[in-house]
N, C-alpha and C positions, 0 to 999 in steps of 0.2 A: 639163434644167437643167445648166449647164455647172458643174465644180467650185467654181469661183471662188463663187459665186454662193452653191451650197449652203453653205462655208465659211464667209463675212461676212453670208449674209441678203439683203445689198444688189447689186442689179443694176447695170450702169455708165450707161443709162440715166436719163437726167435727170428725167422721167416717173415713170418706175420708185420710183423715189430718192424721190419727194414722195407717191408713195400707199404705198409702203411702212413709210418713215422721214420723217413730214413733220417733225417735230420736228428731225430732224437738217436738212434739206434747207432749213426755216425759218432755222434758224441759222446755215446755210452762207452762204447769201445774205444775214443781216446780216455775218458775218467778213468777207466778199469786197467788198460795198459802201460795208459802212462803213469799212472800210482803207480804202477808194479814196478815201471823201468826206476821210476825215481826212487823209491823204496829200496830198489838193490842196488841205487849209486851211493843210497846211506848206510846199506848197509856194508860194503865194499869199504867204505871209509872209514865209519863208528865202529862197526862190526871185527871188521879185517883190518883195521889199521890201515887201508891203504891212504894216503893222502892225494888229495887230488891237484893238477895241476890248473895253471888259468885258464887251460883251453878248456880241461873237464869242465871247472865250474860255468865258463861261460857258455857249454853246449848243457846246460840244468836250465835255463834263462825260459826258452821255449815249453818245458814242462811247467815253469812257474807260469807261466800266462797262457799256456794250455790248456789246463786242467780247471785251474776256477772257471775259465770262458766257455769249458766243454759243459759244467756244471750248471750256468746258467743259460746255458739253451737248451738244457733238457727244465730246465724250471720253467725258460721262457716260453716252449713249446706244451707245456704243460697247460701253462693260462692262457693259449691262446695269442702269443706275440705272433707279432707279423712276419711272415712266411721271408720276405724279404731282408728285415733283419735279420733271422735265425739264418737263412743261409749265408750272409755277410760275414755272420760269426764262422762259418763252417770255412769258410774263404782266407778269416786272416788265421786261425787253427790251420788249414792248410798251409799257406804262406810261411808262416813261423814254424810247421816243419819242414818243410821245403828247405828252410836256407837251415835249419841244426842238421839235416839230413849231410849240405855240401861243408857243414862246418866240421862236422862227425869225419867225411870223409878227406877235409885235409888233414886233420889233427892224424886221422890212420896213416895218410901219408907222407905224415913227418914223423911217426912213430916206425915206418918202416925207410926210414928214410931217401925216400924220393924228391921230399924238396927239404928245404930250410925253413925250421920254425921261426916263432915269433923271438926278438931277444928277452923277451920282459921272462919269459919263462924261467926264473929263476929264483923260486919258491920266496919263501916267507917265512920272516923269524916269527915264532911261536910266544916267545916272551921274551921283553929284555933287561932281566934283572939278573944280577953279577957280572961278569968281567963281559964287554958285549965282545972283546977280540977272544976270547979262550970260545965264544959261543958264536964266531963267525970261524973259528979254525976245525970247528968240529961240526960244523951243520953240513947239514948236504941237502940241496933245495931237490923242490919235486919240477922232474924234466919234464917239458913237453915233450920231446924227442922219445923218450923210453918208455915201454909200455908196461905198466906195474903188473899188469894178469892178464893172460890170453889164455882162450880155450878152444881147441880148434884150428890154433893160430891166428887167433881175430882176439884184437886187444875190444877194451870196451869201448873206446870210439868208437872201432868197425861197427858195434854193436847196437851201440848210440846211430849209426848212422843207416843203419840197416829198420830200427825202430822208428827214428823217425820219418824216413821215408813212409816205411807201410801205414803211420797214422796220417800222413798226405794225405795217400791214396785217399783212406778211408774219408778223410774229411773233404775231401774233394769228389768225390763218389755220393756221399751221402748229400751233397751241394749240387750236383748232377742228376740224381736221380730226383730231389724234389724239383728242380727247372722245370722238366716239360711235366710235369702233373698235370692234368686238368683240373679245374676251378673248378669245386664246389659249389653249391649256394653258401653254407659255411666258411668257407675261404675267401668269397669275395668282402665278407667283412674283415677278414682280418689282414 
């Protein structure tokens, strides 16, 4: 076993990394995916102009409180926190994509219209300075109902809801696969 290895525990193997530390290796893969998803929800927006609607915004909510929490249970797993807490974290990361996963997939389902969206979806004045009626005869809000980009034919909800399903998985996997571990002498302290 090469220094490196006896030093940190962790191997640089990817393999390695998910049966020794799945907890951590769980939460890598929500930090690194979920940056990416949310990374291209800004970009779609800043980048591309698209404007997002309230359903967009409020399936963002889960990546905001994903990602810091995915973050610090690779910190906490680092120094040694309690096996019990780090999976707790790995549990409500699961949780909170679990329900943007079925939020993802109503919003696809009001984008393809199979039920009736929410009413509030009925965008946002951006500023309101000069005549606010000439800037309510010409605004056109952003719909929940219509889907701004689809590729594939899966708008980005679908897409939203397909991601965070598989980060479920993974944090609910990586929360499974530390359960039955056997106890260490090292683990029984922590």
């Amino acid at each position: 076993m090469d220094a490196r290895i006896e030093r940190t525990g962790i191997d640089s193997d990817p393999m390695s990394l998910a049966r020794t530390r799945p907890i951590t290796a769980a939460a890598f893969i929500v930090v690194c995916a979920g940056a990416a998803t949310i990374l291209g929800a800004w970009f779609f927006q800043y980048g591309l102009g698209l404007k997002p609607c309230p359903l967009c915004l409020e399936q963002r909510y889960a990546y905001y409180f994903g990602i810091p929490l995915a973050v610090l249970l690779i910190m906490g797993d680092s120094v040694g926190a309690k096996r019990k807490v780090l999976m707790l974290g790995l549990v409500a990361i699961a949780a909170g994509m679990l329900w943007n996963a079925g939020l993802g997939t109503y919003h696809a389902g009001i984008e393809w219209k199979l039920w009736a969206g929410p009413t509030e979806c009925s965008g946002s004045l951006d500023s309101l300075g000069g005549s606010l009626l000439d800037q309510l005869k010409t605004m056109r809000p952003v719909r929940c109902d219509e889907a701004a980009w689809r590729f594939l034919g899966i708008s980005l909800a679908g897409y939203n809801a397909v991601i965070s399903l598989a980060l479920a998985i993974v944090a609910a996997a990586g929360t499974l696969a530390e359960w039955p571990r056997p106890q260490t002498a090292a683990d029984v302290d922590r």
